[in-house]
C-alpha angles and dihedrals in degrees: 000000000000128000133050115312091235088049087049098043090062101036090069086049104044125087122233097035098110111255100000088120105048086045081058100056092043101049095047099036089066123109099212121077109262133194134150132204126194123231089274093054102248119138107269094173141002120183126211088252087061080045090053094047106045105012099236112125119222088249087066100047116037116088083025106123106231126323101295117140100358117039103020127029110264088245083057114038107077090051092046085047097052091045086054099045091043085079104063078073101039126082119245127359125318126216122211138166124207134142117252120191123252116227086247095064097258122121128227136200109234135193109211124198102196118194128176129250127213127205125223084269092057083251123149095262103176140289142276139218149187132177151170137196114280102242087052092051094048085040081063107029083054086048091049090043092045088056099047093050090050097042089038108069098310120173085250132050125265125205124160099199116197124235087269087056106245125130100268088167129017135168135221095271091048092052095053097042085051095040109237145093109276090237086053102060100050116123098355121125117263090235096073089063101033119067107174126021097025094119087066102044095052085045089063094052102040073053094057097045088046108041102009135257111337110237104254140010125273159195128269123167115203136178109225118192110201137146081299099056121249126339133200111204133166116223125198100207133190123198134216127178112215125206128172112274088216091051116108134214126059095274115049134195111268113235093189147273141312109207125177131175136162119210116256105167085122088062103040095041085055096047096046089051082046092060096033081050093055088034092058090042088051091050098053090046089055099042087042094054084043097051088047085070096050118102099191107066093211090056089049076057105057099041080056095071104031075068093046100049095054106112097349103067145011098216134013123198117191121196130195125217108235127180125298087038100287134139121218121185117253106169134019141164116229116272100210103055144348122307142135118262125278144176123267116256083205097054122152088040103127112238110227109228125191102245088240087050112140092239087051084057098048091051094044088061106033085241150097122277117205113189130168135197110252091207109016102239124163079235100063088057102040090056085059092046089245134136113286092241100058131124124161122028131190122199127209132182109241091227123180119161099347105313135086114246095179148309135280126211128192125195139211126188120224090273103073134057126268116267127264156220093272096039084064097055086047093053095046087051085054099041090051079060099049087038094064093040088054094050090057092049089065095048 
């Protein structure tokens, strides 16, 4: 900071002074607004980022004492000036706002950052400042501010993914959601925490990096396995693609992806059971509107529960009681592909049921009995005299005015899931049905 202005102007422009021409570079390649003033307040330094903002070259300001006449009003610029220099005494950096002048007349709001300078002596030498336009620096300061509340503890999860898609960045929700601790999940593949549906989730990255952020949000279920087991979630994720603000051409290099999602598996869980829910009501009104025009009441029964198998079972047995406590099959759908649900040409033959049989059971306790295959084998189902691609079974009493008049038994194969609590519910509603229809088939 020593020596005369003029002295240190051209200093920072000659060749051949060490280091003129580095200072140079630096000075001018910042993006902030940069200028110095020595302990006696003259202008040490002024950078091409101070001459963009407020038009006045470095020519015309350096060796200028404060910012009289030029750069302040008049009625301004002492006060602006002892504000600067009282930071070559004070400790840290000190903030300021006041308007300067543009060489065009025009004046202009600035945030100042002021920090001291110290001589080789240790001596208070000068200050220096630099400074941007207020709305810039609130425009960043709100951007700055934006990222730290989403990445601190925000109501939806936060992950900046790199362009090899792994979490470079995560915040607490997404931690939890992902089960881990947020350090442990830096830099690993998401492959190690996602078990199923990783493949689209990673497609819909490698998509925004490669095409931009998607319109709208959307679903993604996942299966997460974690300390807890596995895990199935549905995730409603939104994608960003992120590219450096200080990066030129039309095109710029991606440095990742901000994606953010909240869970939303309650929801969705409750919605799909909603539908499943209209869609099984649906189904009874119009079996029951079909059975009502079927004279023969065995055949009632059976439109009933072609109804009642579409989207709930693959297969459905039903069994009459008959005399001396047996069970002999009276309708059945085909069990080796698909078909509607006919009587038994056989019919009056006795099953025999191993005494621990699900349908036994469910006899036994006036109530449904639901069983699955741990593993799925052919065998499991032969011994109960079911498909052999079945499953998972559920088992309900055939009840009508107070007595039981058979069994029925639906069937699911290994692809899709057991059978439920509701489902239950769903297949006793149906059962009451088929129960009275049968009655009216043995009168």
């Amino acid at each position: 900071m020593s020596g005369s202005a003029s002295d240190t102007a051209d200093t920072a422009r000659v060749p051949g002074v060490p280091g003129a021409d580095l200072l140079a570079a630096l000075l001018d390649g910042m993006d902030a607004a940069l200028c110095a003033l020595d302990a006696s307040g003259t202008v040490t330094h002024w950078n091409r980022e101070a001459e963009r903002i407020l038009g006045w070259s470095a020519r015309e300001a350096v060796g200028r004492r404060g910012f009289d006449g030029w750069a302040a009003r008049s009625a301004d610029a002492e006060e602006i000036l002892e504000r600067l220099l009282r930071a070559m005494t004070a400790p840290g950096r000190r903030v300021h706002e006041f308007a300067l002048l543009r060489k065009d007349g025009g004046r202009v709001l600035v945030r100042t950052q002021t920090a001291g300078v110290r001589g080789a002596d240790g001596q208070p030498a000068g200050v220096y400042c630099a400074f941007s336009e207020v709305h810039v620096q609130i425009d960043l300061e709100r951007s700055l501010g934006l990222s730290e509340a989403l990445l601190a503890d925000a109501a939806w999860g936060v992950v900046v993914v790199d362009v090899d898609l792994r979490p470079a960045v995560v915040n607490g929700y997404a931690a939890r959601a992902l089960g881990a601790s947020r350090g442990s999940l830096l830099g690993r593949p998401l492959g190690e925490l996602v078990t199923q549906g990783v493949e689209e989730l990673e497609g819909a990255l490698r998509h925004v990096l490669a095409a931009g952020s998607p319109p709208a949000p959307a679903d993604v279920w996942v299966t997460l396995r974690d300390a807890r087991g596995e895990r199935r979630r549905c995730w409603r994720c939104g994608f960003v693609r992120l590219a450096s603000p200080l990066a030129e051409g039309p095109e710029p290099v991606p440095l990742g992806v901000g994606w953010l999602f909240q869970d939303v598996t309650e929801a969705r869980l409750a919605e799909q059971g909603a539908d499943r829910l209209r869609f099984r009501w649906s189904q009874l009104h119009r079996a029951s509107v079909a059975a009502a025009e079927c004279e023969d009441p065995l055949r009632a029964a059976a439109v009933l529960l072609d109804f009642a198998l579409a989207g709930f079972a693959d297969h459905v047995l039903v069994d009459r009681t008959a005399p001396g406590d047996r069970l002999v099959r009276a309708l059945a759908s085909p069990g080796g592909a698909p078909g509607p649900v006919a009587p038994v040409a056989a019919g009056g033959i006795p099953l025999r049921y191993a005494p621990t049989h699900p349908a036994l059971q469910a006899l036994a306790r006036l109530g449904p009995t639901r069983t699955s295959a741990a593993p799925h084998t052919a065998r499991w189902a032969a011994d109960r005299l079911w498909p052999a691609d079945t499953a998972h079974a559920l088992c309900v009493p055939l009840r009508t005015r107070a007595r039981t008049v058979g069994i029925a038994t639906f069937l699911r194969s290994a692809s899709r899931p057991a059978f439920e609590r509701e489902d239950a519910e769903y297949a006793e509603t149906v059962a009451g049905r088929v129960a009275a229809a049968l009655e009216g088939a043995a009168e």
